[in-house]
Each structure stands twice: as C-alpha cells, then as structure tokens.
VOMARZA-189633 format. One record per residue: z, y, x of N, C-alpha, C, O in turn; residue in one letter. Coordinates in steps of 0.2 Angstrom, whole numbers, padded with zeros to 4 digits, always signed. Layout:
ZYXZYXZYXZYXA/...
***
This chain:
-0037+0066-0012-0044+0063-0011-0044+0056-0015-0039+0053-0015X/-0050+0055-0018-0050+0048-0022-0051+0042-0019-0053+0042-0013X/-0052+0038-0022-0051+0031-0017-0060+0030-0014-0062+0028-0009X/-0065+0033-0020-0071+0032-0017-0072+0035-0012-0075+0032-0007X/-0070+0044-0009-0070+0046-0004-0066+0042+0003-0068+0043+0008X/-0061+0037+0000-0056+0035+0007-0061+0029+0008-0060+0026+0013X/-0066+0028+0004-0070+0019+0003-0074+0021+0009-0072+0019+0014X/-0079+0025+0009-0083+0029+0011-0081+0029+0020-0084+0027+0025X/-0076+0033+0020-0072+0035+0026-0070+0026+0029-0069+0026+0036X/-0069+0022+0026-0067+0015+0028-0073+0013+0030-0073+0012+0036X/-0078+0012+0026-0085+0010+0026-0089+0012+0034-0093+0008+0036X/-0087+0016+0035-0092+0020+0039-0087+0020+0047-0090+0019+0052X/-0082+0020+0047-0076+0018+0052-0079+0012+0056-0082+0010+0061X/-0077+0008+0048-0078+0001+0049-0086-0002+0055-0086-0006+0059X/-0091+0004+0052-0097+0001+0053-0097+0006+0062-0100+0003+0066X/-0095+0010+0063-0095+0014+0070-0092+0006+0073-0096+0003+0076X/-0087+0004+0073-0085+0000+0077-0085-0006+0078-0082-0009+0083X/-0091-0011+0073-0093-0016+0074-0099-0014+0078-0100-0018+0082X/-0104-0008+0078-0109-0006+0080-0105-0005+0089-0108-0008+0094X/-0098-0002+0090-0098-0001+0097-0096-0007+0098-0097-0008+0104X/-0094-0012+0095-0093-0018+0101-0101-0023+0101-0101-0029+0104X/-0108-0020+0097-0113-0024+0098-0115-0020+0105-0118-0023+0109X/-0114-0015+0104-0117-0011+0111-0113-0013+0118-0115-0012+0123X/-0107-0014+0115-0104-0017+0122-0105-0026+0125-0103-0028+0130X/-0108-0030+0120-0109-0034+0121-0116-0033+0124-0117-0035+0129X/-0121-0029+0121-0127-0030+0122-0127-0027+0131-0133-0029+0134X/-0123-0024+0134-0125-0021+0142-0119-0028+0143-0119-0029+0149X/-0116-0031+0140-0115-0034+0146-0107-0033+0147-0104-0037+0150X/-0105-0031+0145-0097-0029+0147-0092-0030+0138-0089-0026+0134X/-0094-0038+0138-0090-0042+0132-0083-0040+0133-0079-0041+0137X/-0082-0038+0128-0075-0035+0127-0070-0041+0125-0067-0042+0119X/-0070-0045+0131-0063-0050+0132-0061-0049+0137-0062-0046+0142X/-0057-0052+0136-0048-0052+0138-0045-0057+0138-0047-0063+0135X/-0037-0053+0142-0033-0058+0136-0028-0052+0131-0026-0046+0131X/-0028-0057+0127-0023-0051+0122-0025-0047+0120-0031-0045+0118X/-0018-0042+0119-0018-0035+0117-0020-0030+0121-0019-0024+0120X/-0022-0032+0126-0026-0027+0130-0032-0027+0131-0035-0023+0134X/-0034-0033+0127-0044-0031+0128-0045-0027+0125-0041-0025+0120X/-0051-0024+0127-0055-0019+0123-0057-0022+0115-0058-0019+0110X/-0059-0029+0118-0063-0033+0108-0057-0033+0106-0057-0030+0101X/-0051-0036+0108-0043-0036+0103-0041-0030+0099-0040-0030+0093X/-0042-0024+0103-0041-0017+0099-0045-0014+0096-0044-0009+0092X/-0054-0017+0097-0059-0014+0093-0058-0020+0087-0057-0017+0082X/-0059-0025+0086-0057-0029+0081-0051-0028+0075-0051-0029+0069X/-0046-0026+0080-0037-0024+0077-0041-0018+0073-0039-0018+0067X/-0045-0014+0075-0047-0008+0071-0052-0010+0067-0052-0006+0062X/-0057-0015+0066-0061-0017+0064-0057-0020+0055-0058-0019+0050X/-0052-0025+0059-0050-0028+0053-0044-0022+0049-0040-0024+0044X/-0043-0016+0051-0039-0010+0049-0043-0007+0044-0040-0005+0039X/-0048-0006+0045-0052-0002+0041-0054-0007+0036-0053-0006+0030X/-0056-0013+0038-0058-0020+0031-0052-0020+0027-0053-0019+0021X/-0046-0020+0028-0039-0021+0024-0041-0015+0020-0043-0016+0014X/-0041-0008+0022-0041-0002+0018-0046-0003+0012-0044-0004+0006X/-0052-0004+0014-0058-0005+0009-0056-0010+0006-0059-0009+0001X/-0053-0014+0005-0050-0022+0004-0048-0018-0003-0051-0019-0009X/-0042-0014+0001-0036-0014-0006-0038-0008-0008-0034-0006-0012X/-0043-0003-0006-0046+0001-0013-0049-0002-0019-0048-0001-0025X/-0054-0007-0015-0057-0011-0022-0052-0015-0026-0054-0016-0032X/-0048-0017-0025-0041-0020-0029-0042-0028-0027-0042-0032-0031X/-0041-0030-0020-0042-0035-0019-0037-0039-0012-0036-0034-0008X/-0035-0045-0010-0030-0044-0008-0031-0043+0000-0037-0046+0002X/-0029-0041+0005-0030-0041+0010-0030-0048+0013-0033-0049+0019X/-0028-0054+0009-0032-0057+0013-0035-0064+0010-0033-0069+0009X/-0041-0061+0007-0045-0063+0001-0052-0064+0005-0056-0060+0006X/-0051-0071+0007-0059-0070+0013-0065-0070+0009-0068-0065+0011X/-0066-0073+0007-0072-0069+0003-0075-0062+0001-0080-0060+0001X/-0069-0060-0002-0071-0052-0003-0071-0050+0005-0073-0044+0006X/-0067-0053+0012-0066-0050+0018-0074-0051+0018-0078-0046+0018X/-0078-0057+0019-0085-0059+0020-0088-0056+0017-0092-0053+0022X/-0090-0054+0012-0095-0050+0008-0093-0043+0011-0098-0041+0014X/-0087-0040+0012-0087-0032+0012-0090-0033+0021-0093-0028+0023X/-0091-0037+0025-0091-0037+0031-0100-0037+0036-0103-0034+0041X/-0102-0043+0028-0108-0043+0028-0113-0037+0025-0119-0037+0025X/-0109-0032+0021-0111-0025+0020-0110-0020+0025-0112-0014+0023X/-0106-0021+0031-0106-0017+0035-0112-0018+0039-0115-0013+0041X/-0114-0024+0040-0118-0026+0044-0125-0024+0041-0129-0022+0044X/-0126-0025+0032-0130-0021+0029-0131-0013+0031-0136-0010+0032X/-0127-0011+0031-0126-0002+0033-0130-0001+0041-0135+0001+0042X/-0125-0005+0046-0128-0004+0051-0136-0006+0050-0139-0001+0047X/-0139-0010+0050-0146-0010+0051-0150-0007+0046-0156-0007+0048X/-0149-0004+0042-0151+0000+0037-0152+0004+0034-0155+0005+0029X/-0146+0009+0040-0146+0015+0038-0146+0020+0031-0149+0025+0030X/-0140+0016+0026-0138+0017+0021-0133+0021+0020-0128+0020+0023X/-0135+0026+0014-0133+0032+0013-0124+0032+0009-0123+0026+0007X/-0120+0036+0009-0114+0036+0003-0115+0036-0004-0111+0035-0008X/-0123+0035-0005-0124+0034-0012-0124+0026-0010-0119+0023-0013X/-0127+0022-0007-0127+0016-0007-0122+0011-0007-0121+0005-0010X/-0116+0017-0001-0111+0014-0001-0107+0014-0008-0104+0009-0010X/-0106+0019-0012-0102+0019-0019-0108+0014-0023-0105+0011-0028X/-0113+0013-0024-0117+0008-0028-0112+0000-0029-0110-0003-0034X/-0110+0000-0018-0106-0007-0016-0101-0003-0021-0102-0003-0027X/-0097-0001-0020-0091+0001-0020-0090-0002-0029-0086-0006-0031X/-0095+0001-0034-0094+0001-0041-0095-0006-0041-0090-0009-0043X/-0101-0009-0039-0102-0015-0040-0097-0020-0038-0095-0024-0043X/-0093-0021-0034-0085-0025-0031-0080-0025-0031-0076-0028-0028X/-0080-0019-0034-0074-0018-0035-0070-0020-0041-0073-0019-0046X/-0063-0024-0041-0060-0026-0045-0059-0021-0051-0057-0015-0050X/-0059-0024-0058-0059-0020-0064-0050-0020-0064-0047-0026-0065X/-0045-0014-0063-0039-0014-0065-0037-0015-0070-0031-0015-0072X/
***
C-alpha cells in the first residue's frame, strides 16, 4: 500500500474520532477523567496516533505544531464538509514535504 492510501486511511480515522468525542460532548457525557482511563484520554491518545501517522507520511516531524495545526484544522474541514479522497490527496499533494 502507498503512503497516499495510508494518508487517506489516517485522514479518515483521524476525522471518525474527533467527530465521536463531539458527539460525546454534544449529549452531555464529556469524556473526562482522570488519566488513562478516561474515555477523552484514549479517544485523544487515538486522535494524536493517527496525526503522527499523517504527520510522517507527509515528511514532517511528529512534533512539528504547525503542520500538527494545519493537518488538524483539515480534519475539522472534512468533518463539516463532507469531503471526498480526492479532496483528501489535493491536501495531501499540497503539504506534503518535497523529499
């Protein structure tokens, strides 16, 4: 599989689980805790798991807050906008680091 397919597959992870902790925020059952046992600690853990991936497909460093902010702000683009795998690789050409 090439990195644009694992982008995609990141892309799309990424965006299911920032969409479930808005829905858990939106009923009311704020996913806090303490720790490694909350539910927001393990949907974030996964949240920032899938950003690292997408991170270091585009050639950039996992802890590179800017590209973390942009790719993040693109999730949040996908969610509301219902934007396709073509949209997603448009991102992906556009920011991704030239090796």
């Amino acid at each position: 599989m090439d990195n644009r397919r694992n982008f995609i597959y990141a892309v799309k992870n990424a965006a299911k689980l920032v969409k479930a902790l808005s829905l858990l925020q939106s009923i009311g059952l704020m996913a806090e805790g303490s720790g490694e046992d909350s539910i927001g600690y393990c949907i974030w853990e996964a949240i920032t798991n899938s950003t690292n991936i997408a991170l270091e497909l585009m050639g950039y460093d996992v802890g590179d807050e800017t590209a973390n902010a942009v790719f993040l702000d693109f999730i949040e683009r996908y969610n509301e906008n219902d934007l396709t795998d073509d949209d997603i690789m448009e991102y992906y050409q556009t920011y991704k680091k030239n090796k």
